[in-house]
N, C-alpha and C positions, 0 to 999 in steps of 0.2 A: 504513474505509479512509482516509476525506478525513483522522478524529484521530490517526489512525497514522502520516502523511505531515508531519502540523503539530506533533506532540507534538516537545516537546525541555526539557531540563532546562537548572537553574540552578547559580548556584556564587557563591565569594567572589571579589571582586575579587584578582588576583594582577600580581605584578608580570612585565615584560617576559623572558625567559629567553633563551636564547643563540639564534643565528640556525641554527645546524645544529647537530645532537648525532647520535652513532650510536642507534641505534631498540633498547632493551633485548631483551636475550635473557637467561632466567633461566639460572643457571649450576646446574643442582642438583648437582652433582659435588662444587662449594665448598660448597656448605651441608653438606652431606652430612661432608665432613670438617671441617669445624669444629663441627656437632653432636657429632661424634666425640670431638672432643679437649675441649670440653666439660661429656660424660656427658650429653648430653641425648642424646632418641630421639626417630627423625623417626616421623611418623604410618605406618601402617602404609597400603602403596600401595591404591588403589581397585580394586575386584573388578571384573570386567568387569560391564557393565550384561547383567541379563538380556532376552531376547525376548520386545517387546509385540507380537505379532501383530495388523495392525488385522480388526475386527470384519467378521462378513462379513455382506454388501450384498445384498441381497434386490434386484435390477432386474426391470422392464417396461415395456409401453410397451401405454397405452390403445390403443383401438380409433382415437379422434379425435387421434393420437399425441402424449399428453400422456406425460412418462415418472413411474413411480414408482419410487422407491428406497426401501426399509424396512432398519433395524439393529434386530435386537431385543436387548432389554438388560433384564433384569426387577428388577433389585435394588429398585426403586422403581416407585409405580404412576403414575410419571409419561410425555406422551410428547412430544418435541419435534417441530413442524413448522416446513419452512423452504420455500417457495415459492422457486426459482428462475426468475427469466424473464432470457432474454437482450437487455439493455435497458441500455446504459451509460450515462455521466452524460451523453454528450453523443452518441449517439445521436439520430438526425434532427434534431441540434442541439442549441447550450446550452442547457442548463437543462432541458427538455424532459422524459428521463425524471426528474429527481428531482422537480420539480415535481409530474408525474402518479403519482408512488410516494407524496408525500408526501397527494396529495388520494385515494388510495384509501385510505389511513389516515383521514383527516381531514372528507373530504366526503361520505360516506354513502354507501349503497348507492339502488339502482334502489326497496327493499322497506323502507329504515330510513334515517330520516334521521343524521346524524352524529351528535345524541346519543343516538340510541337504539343506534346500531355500539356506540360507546362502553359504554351500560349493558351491552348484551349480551355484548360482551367482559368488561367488569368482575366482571359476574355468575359467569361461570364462574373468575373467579380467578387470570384471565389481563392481561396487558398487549399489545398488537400493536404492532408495531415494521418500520419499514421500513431499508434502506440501501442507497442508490445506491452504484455506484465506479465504475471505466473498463469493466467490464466488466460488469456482471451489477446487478438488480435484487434484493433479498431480504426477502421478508415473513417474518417470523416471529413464533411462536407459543410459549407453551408452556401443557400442559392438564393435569388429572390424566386418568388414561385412562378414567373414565366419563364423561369431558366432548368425549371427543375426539371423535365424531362430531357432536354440537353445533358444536363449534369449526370443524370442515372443512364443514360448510354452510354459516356466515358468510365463510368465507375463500371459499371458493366464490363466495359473492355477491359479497364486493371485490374481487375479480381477473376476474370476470367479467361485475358488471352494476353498476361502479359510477355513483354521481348526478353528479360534479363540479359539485356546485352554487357558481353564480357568486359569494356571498357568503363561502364558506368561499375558494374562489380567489382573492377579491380580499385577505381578510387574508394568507392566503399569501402573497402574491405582497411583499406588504407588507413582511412581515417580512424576508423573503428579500433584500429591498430593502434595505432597514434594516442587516442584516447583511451586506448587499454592498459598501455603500458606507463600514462601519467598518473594515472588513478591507481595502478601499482605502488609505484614511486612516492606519490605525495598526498593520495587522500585516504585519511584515516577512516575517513568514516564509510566510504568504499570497499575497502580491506577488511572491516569489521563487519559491515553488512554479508559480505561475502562467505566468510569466517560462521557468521552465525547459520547461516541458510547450510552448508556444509555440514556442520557439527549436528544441527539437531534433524536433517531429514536421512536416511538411507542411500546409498551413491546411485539408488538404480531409480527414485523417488525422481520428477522432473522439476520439486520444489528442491533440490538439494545444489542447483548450479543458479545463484544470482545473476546476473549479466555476465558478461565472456570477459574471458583470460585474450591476452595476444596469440597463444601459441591456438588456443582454441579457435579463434578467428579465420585464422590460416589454413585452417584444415576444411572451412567451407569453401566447396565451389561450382561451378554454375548447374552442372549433373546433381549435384545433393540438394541445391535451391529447388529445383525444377521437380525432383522427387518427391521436395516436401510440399510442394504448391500441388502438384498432384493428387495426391493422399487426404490433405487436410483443406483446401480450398475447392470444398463441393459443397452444393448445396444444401444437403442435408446435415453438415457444421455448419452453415453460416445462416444468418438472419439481418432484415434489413431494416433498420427504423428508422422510420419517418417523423416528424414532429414541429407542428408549424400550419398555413395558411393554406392546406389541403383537407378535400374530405373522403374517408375513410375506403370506401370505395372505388372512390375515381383513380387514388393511390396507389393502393393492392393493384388495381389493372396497369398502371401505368408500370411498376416494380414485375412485375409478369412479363408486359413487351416483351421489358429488357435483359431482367436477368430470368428470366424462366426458360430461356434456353440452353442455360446452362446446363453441365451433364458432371457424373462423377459416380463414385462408389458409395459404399455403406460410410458412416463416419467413423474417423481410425479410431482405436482399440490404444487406450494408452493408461499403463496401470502406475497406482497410485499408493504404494505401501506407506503403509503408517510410520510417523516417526518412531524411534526405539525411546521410549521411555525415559526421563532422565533420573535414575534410581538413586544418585548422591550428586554434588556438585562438583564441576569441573572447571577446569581454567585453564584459557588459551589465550597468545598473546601475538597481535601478528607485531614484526617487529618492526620501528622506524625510526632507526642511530639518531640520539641529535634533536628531536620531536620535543618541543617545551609543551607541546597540548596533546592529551590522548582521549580517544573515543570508546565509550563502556556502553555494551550492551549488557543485559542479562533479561536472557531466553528462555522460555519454557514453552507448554503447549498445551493451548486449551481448545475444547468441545468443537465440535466442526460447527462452520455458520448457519447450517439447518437447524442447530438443537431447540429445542422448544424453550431452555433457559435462554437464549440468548441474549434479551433485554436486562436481563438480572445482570450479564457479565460482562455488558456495557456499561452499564451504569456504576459498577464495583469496578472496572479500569478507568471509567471516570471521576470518580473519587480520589485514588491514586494518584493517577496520574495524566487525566485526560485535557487539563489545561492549567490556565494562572491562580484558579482558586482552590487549584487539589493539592495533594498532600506532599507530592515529590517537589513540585515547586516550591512548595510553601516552607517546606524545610529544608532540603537537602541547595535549593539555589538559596532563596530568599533569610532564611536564620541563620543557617554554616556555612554560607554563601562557598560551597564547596563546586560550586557547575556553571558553568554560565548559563546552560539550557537545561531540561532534563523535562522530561515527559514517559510517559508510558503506553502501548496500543496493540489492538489486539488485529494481526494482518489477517482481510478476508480473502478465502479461499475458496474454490469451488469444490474440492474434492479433501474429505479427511480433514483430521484435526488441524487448527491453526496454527502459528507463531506467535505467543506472546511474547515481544518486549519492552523492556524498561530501558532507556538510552539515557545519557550522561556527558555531554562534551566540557572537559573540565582543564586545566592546567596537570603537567605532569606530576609536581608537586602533591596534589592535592590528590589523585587517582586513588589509590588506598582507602582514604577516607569516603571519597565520593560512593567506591562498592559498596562499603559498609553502613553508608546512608541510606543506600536503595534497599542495600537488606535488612534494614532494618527497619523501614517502612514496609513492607511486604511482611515481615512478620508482625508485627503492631496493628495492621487493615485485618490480616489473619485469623487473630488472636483474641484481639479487644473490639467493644463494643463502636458499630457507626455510629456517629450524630444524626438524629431528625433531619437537620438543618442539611449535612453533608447531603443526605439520599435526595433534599426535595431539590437542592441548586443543581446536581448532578443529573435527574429527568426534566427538571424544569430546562437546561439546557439542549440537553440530547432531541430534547422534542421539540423545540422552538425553532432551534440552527438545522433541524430537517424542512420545516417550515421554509425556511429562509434557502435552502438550497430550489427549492422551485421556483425559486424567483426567473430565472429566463427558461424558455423553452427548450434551448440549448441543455441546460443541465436536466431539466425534465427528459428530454433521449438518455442522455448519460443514466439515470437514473434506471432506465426502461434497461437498458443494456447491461447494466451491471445485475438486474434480478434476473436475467435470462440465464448470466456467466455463472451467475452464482445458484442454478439450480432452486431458485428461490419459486415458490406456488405464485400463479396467475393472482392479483388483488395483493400481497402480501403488503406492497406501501400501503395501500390503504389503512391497512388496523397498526402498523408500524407505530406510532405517535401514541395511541392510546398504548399500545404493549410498554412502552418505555415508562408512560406515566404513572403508569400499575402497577409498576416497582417499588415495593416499601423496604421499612428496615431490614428486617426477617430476611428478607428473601439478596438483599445486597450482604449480607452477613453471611447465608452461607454460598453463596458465588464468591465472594472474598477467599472464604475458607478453599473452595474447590481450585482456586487461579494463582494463587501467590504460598509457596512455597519455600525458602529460601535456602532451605537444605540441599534441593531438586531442582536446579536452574544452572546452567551454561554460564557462563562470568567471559564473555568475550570482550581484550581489551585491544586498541591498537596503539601504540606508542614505544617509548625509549625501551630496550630491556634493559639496559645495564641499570637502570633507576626504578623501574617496574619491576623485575622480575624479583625478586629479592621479596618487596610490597604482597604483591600477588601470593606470594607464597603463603602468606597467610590465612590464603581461602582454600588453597590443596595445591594438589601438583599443577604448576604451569607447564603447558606446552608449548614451545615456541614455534614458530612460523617464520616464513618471508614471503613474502608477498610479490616480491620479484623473481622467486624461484617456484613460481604457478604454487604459492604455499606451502614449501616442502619443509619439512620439520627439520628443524636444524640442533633443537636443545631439548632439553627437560632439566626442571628445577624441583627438587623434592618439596613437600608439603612444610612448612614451618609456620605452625599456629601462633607460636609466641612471636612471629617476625611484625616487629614494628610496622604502621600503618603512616608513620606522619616522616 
């Protein structure tokens, strides 16, 4: 999740391109007749995508109410396990669960020490793998299926009776350190992710702290691990799915053995205030002297993932900005060649409205105009009418590339796991693909309307201030930041509308 939020690509230096341009629409009517006159022949149209039915989901729920979920799949005598615990990154606090995800990997169990986890994992062939994100905790596995009862007796012991010994904790912590305070220091787009999630949730919200600060790092230790492995590592949070060359039954008994004797409380209680509203625009700027490239968010917050529009509001951030044929690309990189990257998305959450935003990684230079490209696109999606053609490439997409995520079994658990995390209804993949395809103009027109506001959105930049702030001012008052002083506000720049952009 955290390299999926920080991933962005590069490009060639370009020069500056006009400050407004209408947002292309392909004309295929004109190709069409000039292939014509020509003698050339256009490709022949694309067949409808056929029906991938998702796989069906074997559930239950232990006695100690741990859940199991099994897909069986045989093609291969392999079988994936993914441990679900409901444990987000910040969860009773920064840093807290990843830290204690990362020391059940790393710091042994109650019966093996860390490198004996290690051999025993290795032995069977496997690698174990953790990931924290806003929501969910995920251990995973993968075994051949003569090994898979082996493999859920270990996982068994690190999920349920691990060592966190102080010595593995203290390089942890180290590291984590180490990598806290570079990411400080030198990545913008860390400092602005952080920046964003801050500004637009509530301080007491658990979506309001992105990954950890150093000084937050510091303050876990092995009494507050132990606490939160307590509370949040019981059965009735956690679920276990299986996925691969087992059958459903024999499964479930086998996940019973071993983790059905695990023991624990009710699952913790952890509240979830709504973000505050963004009533007019705002601008913040974390600062980094010296920076010839800066990083632009612009954040808002739409409908939580349950809403029954949902497909509408995929499909209308798809348009935008959901890849190389939508509109942020197409203009703001590719005509004003003002971004090297720039994309648009809408972060899934389990609990309450989401995070949208709109991202920007551009030259310093160029930051000024880049905001004003995105906002200007967000009112234009808004305002004026979609293309036929935009709505049908945009579900034609969305439903294909879901298709195509089934492609290994591995992502099929992933899949199983994320509609648990996400509160999502039993079957929900299943009608998934037709929901998206059902999406016509009308209905992307007014999710547009509901999602892209440009008056009402966060402007979060990370880069130079002494060449930014000034720019910025154009969109209201800037607040400055450092990102090396845990964020502490160092300035404010008054609002200056007339202030130059280029």
């Amino acid at each position: 999740m955290l390299g999926a939020l920080m991933a962005c690509g590069g490009g060639n230096v370009a020069s500056i391109g006009p400050l407004k341009v209408d947002i292309p629409v392909r004309d295929t009517t004109k190709i069409q007749k000039q292939n014509g006159k020509s003698g050339k022949q256009n490709p022949p149209p694309s067949s409808a995508s056929k029906p991938s039915p998702f796989p069906a989901v074997a559930k239950k729920a232990l006695a100690n109410g741990l859940g199991v979920a099994v897909v069986e799949s045989h093609a291969l005598p392999l079988v994936h396990v993914r441990i679900l615990v409901g444990a987000g990154m910040s969860y009773g606090g920064p840093a807290l669960a990843t830290i204690t995800a990362e020391m059940l990997k790393d710091g042994g169990t109650k019966l093996l020490s860390a490198p004996q986890l290690a051999e025993r994992i290795e032995s069977l062939g496997a690698s174990l793998s953790v990931d924290t994100d806003f929501d969910r905790t995920v251990i995973s596995l993968a075994v051949i299926k003569s090994h898979l009862e082996e493999a859920l007796g270990l996982l068994a012991q690190v999920v349920g009776s691990p060592r966190f010994d102080d010595h593995e904790l203290g390089n942890l912590k180290a590291r984590m350190s180490d990598e806290a305070q570079e990411n400080a220091r030198a990545s913008g787009q860390w400092a602005a992710t952080r920046l964003l999630f801050r500004e637009l949730y509530p301080t007491t919200s658990p979506y309001a702290t992105y990954d950890a600060t150093a000084s937050e790092i510091s303050k876990v230790n092995r009494g507050a691990i132990t606490e939160f492995h307590r509370k949040f590592f019981v059965p009735k949070n956690m679920n276990v799915v299986l996925a691969g060359d087992v059958d459903a039954a024999g499964a479930s008994s086998m996940v019973d053995k071993y983790f059905g004797k695990l023991t624990g409380g009710e699952v913790p209680k952890v509240d979830f205030p709504a973000p505050t509203p963004v009533a007019k625009r705002r601008v913040v700027l974390a600062a980094r002297p010296g920076s010839t490239q800066s990083d632009v968010f612009i954040a808002s917050v739409a409908p939580e993932r349950r809403s029954t529009d949902w497909p509408d509001l995929r499909v209308a951030n798809q348009i935008l900005g959901g890849g190389v044929a939508s509109r942020l690309f197409m203009d703001v990189r590719e005509q004003r060649s003002l971004a090297y990257n720039t994309r648009s998305s809408i972060l899934e959450l389990g609990h309450g409205p989401q995070a949208l935003m709109a991202y920007a990684g551009t030259e310093t230079k160029k930051t000024g105009l880049a905001v004003q490209g995105i906002l200007d696109n967000y009112d234009k999606i808004a305002s004026q009418p979609i293309d036929d053609a935009e709505v049908a490439s945009a579900t034609r997409y969305l439903s294909d590339i879901f298709a195509v995520r089934m492609e290994t079994i591995g992502a099929v658990a992933d899949l199983v796991v994320a509609q648990t995390a996400l509160g999502l209804p039993d079957g929900y993949w299943d009608s998934y693909r037709s929901q998206v395809r059902g999406v016509d103009n009308a209905r992307s027109v007014t999710a547009a309307k509901k999602l892209f506001a440009s008056d009402k959105v966060l402007v979060i930049v990370s880069g130079d201030v002494d060449v930014l702030g000034p720019k910025l001012a154009h969109f209201g008052e800037v607040v400055v930041v450092d990102p090396q002083q845990d964020f502490k506000t160092i300035k404010t720049i008054p609002a200056d509308p007339a202030a130059s952009l280029e």
